[in-house]
VEXKE-43490 format. One line per 2 residues: number of its first residue (from 1); their letters; for each residue z, x, y of N, C-alpha, C. Coordinates in Angstrom, 1 decimal. Each point is the difference from the previous one (the first is absolute). Layout:
N
NUM	A	Z,X,Y,Z,X,Y,Z,X,Y ~ ...
//
This chain:
232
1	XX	-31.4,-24.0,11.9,1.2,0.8,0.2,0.0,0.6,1.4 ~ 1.1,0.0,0.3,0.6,0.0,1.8,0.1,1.4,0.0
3	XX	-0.4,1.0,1.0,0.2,1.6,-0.4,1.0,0.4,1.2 ~ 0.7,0.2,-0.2,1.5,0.8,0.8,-0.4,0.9,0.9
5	XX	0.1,-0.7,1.7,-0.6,1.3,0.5,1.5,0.5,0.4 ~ 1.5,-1.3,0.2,0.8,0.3,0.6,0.8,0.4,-1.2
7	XX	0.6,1.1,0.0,0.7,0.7,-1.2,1.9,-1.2,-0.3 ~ 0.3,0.1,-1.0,1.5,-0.3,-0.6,1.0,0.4,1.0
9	XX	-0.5,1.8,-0.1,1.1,0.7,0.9,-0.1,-0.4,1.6 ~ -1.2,-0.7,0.6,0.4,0.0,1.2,0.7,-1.5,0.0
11	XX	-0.4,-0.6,-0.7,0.4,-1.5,-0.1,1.8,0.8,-0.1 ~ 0.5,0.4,-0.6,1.8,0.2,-0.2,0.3,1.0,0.9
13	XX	-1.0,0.4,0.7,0.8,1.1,1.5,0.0,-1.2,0.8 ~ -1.5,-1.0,-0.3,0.1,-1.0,1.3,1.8,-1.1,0.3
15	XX	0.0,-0.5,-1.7,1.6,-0.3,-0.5,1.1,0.5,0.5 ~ -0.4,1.4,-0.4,1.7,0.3,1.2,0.1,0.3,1.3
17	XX	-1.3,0.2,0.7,0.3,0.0,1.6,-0.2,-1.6,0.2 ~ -0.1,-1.0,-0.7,0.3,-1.1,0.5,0.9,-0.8,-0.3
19	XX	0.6,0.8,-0.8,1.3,-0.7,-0.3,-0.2,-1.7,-1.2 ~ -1.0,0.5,-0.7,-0.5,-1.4,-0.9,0.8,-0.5,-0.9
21	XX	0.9,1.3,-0.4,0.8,0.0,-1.3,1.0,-0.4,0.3 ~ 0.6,-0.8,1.0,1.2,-0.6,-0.1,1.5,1.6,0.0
23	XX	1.1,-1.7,-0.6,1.2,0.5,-0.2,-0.2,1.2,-1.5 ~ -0.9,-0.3,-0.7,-0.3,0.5,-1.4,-0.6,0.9,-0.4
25	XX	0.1,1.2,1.4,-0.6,1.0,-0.5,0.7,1.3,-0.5 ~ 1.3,-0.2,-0.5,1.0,0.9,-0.8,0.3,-0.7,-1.1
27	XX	-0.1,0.4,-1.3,0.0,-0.1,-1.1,1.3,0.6,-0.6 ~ 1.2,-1.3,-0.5,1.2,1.8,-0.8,0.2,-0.6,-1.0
29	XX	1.2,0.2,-1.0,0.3,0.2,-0.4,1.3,-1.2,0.0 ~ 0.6,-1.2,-0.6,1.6,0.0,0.3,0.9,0.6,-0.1
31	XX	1.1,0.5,1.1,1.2,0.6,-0.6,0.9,-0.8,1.1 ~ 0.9,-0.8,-0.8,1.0,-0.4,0.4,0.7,0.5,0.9
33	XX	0.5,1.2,0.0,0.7,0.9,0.4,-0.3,-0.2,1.8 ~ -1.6,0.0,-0.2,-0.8,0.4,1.4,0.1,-1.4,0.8
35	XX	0.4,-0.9,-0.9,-0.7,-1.6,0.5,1.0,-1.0,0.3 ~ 1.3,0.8,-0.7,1.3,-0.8,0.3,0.7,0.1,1.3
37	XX	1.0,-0.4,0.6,0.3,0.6,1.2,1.5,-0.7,0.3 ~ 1.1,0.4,-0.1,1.3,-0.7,0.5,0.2,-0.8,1.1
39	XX	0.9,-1.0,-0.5,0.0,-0.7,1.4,0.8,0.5,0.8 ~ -0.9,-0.6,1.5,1.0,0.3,1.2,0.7,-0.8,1.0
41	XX	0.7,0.8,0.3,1.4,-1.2,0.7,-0.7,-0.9,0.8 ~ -1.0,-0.3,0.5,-0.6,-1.3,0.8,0.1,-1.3,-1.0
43	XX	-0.6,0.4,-1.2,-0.2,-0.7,-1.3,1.5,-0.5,-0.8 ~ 1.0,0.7,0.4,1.0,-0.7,-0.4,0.7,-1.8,0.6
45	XX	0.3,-0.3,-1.1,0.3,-1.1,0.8,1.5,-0.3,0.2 ~ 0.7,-0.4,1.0,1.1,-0.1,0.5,1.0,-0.5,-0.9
47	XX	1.1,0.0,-0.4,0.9,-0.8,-0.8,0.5,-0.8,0.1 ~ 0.2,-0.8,-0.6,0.4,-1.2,0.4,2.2,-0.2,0.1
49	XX	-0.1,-1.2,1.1,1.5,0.2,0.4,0.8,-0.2,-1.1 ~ 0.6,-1.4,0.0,1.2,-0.6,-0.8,-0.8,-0.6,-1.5
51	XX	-1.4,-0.4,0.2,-0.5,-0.6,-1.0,0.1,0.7,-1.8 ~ 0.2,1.4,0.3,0.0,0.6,-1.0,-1.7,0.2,-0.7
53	XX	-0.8,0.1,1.0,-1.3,0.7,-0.8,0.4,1.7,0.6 ~ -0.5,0.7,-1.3,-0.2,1.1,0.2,-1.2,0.5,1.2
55	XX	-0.1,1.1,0.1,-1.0,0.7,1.1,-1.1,0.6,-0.6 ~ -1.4,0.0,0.1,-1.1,0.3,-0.8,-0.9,0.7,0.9
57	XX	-1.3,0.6,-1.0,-0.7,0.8,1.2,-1.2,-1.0,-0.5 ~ -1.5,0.6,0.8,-1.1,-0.2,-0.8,-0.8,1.2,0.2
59	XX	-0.9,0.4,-1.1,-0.6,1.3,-0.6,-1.5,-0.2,0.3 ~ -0.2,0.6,0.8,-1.6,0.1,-0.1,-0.8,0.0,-0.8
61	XX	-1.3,-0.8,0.1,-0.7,-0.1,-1.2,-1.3,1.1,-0.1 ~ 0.1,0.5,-1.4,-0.2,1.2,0.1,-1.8,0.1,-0.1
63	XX	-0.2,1.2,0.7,-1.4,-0.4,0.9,-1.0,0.8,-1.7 ~ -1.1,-0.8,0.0,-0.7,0.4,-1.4,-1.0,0.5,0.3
65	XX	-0.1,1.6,-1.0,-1.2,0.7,0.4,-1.5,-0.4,-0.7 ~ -1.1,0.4,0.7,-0.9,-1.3,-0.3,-0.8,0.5,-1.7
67	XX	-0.1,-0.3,-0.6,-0.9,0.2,-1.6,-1.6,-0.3,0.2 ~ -0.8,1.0,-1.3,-1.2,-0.2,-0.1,0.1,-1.0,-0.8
69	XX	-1.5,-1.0,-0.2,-0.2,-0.7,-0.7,0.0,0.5,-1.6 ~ 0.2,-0.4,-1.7,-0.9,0.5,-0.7,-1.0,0.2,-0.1
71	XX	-0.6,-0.2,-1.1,-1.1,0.3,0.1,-1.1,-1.3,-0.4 ~ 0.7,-0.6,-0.8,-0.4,-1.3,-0.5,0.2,-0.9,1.0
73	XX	1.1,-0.1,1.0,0.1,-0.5,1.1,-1.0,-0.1,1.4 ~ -0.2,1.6,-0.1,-1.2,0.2,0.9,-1.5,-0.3,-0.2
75	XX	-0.3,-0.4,-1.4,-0.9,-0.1,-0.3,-0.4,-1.7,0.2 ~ 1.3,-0.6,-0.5,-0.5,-1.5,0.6,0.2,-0.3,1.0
77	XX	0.7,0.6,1.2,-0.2,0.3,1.1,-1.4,-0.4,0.5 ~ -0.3,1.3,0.1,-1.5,0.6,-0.1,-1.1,-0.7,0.0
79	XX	0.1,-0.8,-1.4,-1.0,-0.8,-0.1,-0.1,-1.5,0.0 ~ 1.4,-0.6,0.6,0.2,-0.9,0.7,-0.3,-0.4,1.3
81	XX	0.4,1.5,0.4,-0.6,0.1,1.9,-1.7,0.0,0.3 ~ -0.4,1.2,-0.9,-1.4,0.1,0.4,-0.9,-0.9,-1.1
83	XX	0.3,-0.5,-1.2,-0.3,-1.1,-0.8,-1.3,1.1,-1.1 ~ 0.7,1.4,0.3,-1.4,1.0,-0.5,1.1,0.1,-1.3
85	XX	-0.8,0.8,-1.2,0.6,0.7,-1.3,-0.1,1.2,0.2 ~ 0.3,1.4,0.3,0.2,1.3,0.2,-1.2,0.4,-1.1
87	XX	-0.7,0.1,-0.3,-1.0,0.3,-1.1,-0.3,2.0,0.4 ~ -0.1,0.7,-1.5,0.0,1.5,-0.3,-0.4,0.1,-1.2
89	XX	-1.8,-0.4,-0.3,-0.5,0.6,-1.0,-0.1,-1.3,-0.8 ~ 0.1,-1.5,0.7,-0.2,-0.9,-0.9,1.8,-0.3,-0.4
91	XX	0.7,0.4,0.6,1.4,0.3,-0.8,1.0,-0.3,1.4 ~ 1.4,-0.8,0.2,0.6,-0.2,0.5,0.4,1.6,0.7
93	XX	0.5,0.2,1.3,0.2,1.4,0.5,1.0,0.2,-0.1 ~ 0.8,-1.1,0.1,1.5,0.4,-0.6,0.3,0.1,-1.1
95	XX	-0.8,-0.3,-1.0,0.2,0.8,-1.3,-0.3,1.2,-0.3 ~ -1.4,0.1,0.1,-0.7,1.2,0.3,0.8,1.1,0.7
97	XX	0.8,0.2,0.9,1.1,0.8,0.4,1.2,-0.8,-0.2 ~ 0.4,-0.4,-0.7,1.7,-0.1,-0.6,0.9,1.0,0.5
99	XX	-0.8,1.3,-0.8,0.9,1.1,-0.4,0.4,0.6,1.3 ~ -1.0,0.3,0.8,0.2,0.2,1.3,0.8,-0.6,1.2
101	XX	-0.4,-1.5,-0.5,0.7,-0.5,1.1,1.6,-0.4,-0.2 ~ 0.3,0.8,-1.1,1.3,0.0,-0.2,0.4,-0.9,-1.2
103	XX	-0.6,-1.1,-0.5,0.2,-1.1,-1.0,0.8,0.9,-1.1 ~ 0.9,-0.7,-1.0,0.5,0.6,-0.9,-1.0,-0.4,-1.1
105	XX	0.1,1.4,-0.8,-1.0,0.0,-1.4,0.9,-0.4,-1.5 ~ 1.4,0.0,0.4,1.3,0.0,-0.8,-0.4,0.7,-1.4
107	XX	-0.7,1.0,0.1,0.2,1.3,-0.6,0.6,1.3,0.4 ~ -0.5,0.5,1.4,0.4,0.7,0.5,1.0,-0.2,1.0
109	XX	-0.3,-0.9,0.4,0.5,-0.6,1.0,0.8,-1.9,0.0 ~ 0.9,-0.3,0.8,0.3,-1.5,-0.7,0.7,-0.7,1.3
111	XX	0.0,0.8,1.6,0.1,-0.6,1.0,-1.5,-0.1,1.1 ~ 0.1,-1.1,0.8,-1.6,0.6,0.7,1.0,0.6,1.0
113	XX	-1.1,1.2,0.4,0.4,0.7,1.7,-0.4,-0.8,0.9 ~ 1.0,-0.1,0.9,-0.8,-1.1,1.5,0.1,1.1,0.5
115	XX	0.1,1.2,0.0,-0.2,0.7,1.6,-1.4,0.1,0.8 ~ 0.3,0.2,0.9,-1.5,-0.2,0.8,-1.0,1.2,0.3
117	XX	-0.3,0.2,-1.3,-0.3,1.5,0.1,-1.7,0.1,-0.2 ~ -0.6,1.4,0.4,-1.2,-0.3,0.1,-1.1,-0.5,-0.8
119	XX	0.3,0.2,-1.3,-0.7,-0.8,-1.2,0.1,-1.5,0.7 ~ 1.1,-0.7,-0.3,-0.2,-1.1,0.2,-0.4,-0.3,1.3
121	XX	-0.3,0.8,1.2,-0.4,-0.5,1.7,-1.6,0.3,-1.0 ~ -0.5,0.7,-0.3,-1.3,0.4,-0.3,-0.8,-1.1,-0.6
123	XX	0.5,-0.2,-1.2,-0.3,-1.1,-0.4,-0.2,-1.5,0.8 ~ 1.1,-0.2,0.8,0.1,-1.2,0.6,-1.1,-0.2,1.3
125	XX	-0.3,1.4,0.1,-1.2,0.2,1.3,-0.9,-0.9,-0.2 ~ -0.7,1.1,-1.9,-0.8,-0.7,-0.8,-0.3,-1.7,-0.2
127	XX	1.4,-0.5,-0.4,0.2,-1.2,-0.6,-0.4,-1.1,1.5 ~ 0.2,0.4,1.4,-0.2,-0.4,1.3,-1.4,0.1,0.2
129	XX	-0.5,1.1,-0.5,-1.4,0.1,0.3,-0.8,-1.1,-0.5 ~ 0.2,0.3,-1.2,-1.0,-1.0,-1.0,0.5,-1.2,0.6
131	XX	1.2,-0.3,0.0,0.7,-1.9,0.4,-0.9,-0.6,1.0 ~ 0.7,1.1,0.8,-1.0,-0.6,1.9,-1.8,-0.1,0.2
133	XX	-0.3,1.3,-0.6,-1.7,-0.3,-0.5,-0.2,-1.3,-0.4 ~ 0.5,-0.3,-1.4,-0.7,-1.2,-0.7,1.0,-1.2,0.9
135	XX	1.0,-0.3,0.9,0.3,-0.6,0.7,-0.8,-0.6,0.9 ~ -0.2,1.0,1.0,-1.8,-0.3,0.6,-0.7,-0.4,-0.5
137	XX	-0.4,0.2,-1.1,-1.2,0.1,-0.5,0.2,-1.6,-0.3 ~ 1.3,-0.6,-0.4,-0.4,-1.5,-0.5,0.3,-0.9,0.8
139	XX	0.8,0.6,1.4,0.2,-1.0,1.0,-1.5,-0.3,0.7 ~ -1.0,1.2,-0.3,-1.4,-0.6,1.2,-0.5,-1.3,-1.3
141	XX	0.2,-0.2,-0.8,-0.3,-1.1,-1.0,1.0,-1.5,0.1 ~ 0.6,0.0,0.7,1.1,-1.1,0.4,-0.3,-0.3,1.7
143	XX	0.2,-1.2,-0.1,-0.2,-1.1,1.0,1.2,0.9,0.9 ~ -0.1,0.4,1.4,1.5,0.5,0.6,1.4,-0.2,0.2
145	XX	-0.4,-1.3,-0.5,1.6,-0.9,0.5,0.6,0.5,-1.9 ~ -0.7,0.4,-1.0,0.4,0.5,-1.0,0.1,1.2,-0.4
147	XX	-0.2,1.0,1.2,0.0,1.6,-0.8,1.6,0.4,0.2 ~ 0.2,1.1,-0.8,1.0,0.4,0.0,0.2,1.1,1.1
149	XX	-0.5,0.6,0.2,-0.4,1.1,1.4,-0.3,-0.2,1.3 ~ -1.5,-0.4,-0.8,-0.4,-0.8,1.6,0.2,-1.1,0.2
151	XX	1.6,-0.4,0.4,0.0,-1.7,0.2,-0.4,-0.6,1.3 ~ -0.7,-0.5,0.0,-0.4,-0.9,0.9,-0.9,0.7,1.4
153	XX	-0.8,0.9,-1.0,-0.8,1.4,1.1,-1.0,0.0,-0.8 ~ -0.8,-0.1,0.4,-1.8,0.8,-0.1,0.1,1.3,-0.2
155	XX	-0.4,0.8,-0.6,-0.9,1.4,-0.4,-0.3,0.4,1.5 ~ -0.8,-0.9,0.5,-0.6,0.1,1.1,0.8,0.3,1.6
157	XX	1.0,-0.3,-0.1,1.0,-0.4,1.1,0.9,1.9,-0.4 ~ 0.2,-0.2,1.6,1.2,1.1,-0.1,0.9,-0.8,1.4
159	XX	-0.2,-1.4,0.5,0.7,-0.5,1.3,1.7,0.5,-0.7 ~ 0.8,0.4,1.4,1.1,0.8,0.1,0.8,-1.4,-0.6
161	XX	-0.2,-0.8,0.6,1.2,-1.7,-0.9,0.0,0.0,-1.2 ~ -1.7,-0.5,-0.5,-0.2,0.1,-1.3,0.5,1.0,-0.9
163	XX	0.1,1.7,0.2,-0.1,0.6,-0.8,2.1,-0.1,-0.1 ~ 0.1,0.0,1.4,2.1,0.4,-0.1,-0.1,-1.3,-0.7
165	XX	-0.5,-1.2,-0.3,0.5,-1.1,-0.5,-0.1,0.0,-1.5 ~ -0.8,0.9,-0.6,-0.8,0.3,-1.3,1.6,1.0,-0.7
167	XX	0.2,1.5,0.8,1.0,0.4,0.1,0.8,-0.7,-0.1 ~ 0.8,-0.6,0.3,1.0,-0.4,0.1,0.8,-1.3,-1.3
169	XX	-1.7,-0.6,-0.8,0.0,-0.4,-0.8,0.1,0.6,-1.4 ~ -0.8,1.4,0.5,0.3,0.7,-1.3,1.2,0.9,-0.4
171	XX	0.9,0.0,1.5,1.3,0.5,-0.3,0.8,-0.9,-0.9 ~ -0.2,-0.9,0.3,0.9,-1.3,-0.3,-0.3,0.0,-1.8
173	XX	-1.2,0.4,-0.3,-0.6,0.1,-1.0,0.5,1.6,-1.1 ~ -0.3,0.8,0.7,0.4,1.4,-0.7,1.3,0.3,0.1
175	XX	0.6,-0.2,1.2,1.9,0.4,0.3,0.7,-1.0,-0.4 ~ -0.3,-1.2,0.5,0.8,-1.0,-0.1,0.5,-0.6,1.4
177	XX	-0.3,0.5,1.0,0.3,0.0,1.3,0.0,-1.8,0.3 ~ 0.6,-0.3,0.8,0.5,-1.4,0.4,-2.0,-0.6,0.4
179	XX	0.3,-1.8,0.3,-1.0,-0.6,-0.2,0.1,0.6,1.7 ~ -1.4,-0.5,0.7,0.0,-0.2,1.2,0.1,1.6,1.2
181	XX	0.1,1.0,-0.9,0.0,1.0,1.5,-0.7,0.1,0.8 ~ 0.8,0.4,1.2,-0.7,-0.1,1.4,-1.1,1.0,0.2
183	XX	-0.9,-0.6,0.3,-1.5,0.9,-0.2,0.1,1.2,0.8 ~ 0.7,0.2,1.3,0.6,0.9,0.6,1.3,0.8,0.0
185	XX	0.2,-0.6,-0.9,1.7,0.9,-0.7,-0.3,1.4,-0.5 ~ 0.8,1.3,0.1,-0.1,0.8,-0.6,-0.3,0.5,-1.5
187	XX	0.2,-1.1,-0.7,-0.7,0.5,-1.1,-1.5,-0.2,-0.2 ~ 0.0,-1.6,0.1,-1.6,0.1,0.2,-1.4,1.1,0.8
189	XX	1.1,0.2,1.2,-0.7,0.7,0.9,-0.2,1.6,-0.9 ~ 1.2,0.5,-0.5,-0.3,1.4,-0.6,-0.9,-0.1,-1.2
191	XX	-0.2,-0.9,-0.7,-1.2,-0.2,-1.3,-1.1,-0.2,0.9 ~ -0.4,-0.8,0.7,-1.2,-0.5,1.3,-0.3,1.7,0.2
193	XX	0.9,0.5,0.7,-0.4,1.7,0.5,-0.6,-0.1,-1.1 ~ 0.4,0.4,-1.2,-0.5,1.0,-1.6,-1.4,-1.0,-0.1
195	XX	-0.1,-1.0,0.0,-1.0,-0.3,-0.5,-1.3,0.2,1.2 ~ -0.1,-0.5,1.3,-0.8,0.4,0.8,-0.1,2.1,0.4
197	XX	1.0,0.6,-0.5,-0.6,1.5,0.0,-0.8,0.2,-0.9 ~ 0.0,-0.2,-1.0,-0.8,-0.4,-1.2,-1.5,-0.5,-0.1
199	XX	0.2,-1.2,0.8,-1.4,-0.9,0.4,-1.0,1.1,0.9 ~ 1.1,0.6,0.9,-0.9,0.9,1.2,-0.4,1.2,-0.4
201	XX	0.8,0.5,-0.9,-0.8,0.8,-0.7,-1.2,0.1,-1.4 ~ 0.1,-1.5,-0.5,-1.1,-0.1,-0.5,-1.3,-0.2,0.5
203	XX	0.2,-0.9,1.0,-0.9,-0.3,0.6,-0.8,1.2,1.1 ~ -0.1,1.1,-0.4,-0.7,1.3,0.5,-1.0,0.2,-0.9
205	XX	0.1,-0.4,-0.9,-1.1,0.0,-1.1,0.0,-1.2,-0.6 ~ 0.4,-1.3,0.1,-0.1,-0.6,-0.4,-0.9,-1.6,0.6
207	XX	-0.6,-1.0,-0.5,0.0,-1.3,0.6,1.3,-0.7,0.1 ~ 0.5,-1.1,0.8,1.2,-0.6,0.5,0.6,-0.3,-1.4
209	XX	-0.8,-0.8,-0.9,0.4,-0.6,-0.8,0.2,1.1,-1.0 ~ -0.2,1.2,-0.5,0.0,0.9,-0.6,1.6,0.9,0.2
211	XX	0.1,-0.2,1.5,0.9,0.6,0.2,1.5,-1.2,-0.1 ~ -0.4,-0.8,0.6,1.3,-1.3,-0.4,0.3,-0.2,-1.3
213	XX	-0.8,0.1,-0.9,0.4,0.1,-1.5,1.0,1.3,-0.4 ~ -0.6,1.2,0.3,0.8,1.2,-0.2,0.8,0.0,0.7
215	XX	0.4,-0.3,1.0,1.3,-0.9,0.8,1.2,-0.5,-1.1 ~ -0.5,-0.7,-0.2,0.8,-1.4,-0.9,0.2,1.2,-1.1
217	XX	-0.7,0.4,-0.6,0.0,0.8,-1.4,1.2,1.3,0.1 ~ -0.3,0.4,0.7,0.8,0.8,0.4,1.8,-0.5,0.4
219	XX	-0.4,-0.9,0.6,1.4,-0.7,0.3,1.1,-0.5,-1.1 ~ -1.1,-0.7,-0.9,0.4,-0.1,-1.3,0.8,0.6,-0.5
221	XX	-0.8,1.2,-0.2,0.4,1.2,-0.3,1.6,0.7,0.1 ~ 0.3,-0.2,1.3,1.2,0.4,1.2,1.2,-0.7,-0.5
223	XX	-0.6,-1.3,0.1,1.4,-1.2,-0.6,0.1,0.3,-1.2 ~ -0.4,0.3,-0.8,0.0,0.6,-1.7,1.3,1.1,-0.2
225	XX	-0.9,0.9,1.1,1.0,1.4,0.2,0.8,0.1,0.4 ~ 0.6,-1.1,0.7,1.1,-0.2,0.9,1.5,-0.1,-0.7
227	XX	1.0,0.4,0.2,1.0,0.0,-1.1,0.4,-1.3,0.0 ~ -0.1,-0.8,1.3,0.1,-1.7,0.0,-1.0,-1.1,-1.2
229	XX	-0.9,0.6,-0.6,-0.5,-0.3,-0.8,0.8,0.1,-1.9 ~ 0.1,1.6,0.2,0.6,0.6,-1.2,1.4,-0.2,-0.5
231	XX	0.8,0.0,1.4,1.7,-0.2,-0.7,0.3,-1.0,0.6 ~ 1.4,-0.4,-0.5,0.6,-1.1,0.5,1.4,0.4,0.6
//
């Protein structure tokens, strides 16, 4: 077991001063009201002379605010991406907290809550923690051109190519992010930041390879939390 020297909380202060969370880091509600919007005279279109067509506008298409995943959603998610089971006592974690994470019991209750509220961030810390651990933990057991994390990187390696190329693989992997980004492009480069502040401060107490794992683990972690992970 990998012991946390770099905390959750700095990992999600590191998230918003880097801007990791994308377009998706406001969570609402839909209301029509908010989302519709009249057309305007640019968008009208001119009338026609003698032919007899009438004159028409076109209506903007109405911009959609972004949703959490369920919960059953998030869960194959989850364990699609990191290829782990959420395990809590021998017992699935999303069962194990249902109640909490909002699931309907259709007793009390008979819609699920998606709000993003701190039960369910708490939980999903959790559900990240354990993922990304036993992630690690099975990619040093696979050949590298086969891990899911560390693709095509050594434990041993922290080279700046290798690792934005590892990155950029696992965006592709956890977000959905397009094949191919530019290893120098701003996004890669702001996860690259998060994961080498990470490395550099493991490695104050750590050996290289000790600290490149809690790297990765950590990072894990990040893209988990990230609301580009959670909603759509």
């Amino acid at each position: 077991m990998m012991k946390h020297f770099y905390t959750l909380q700095t990992i999600l202060i590191a998230l918003m001063l880097s801007g990791c969370n994308g377009d998706k880091s406001n969570i609402q509600e839909s209301n029509p009201q908010e989302t519709e919007q009249a057309p305007s005279e640019e968008t009208d279109l001119p009338s026609a002379g003698s032919d007899g067509v009438g004159s028409s506008s076109i209506s903007p298409v109405p911009n959609r605010d972004i949703r959490r995943l369920s919960i059953r959603a998030l869960q194959t998610s989850l364990e699609q991406v990191t290829g782990v089971i959420w395990l809590e006592d021998g017992m699935s974690g999303f069962e194990r907290f249902s109640a909490t994470l909002g699931v309907p019991d259709y007793s009390q209750s008979i819609a699920e809550d998606l709000g993003p509220g701190m039960m369910f961030y708490k939980q999903l810390m959790n559900a990240a923690s354990y993922s990304c651990e036993q992630m690690v933990l099975n990619d040093l057991d696979l050949d590298i051109s086969q891990r899911k994390l560390l693709n095509n990187i050594s434990e041993e390696s922290n080279d700046t190519t290798a690792v934005q190329s590892a990155i950029a693989t696992a965006l592709v992997r956890f977000h959905g992010e397009e094949e191919n980004l530019p290893l120098e492009g701003p996004l890669v480069s702001k996860w690259y930041g998060l994961w080498s502040n990470v490395h550099n401060v493991q490695s104050e107490d750590s050996d290289e390879t000790e600290a490149n794992l809690m790297a990765w683990q950590l990072m894990c972690e990040a893209m988990i939390l990230s609301p580009n992970f959670y909603t759509y």
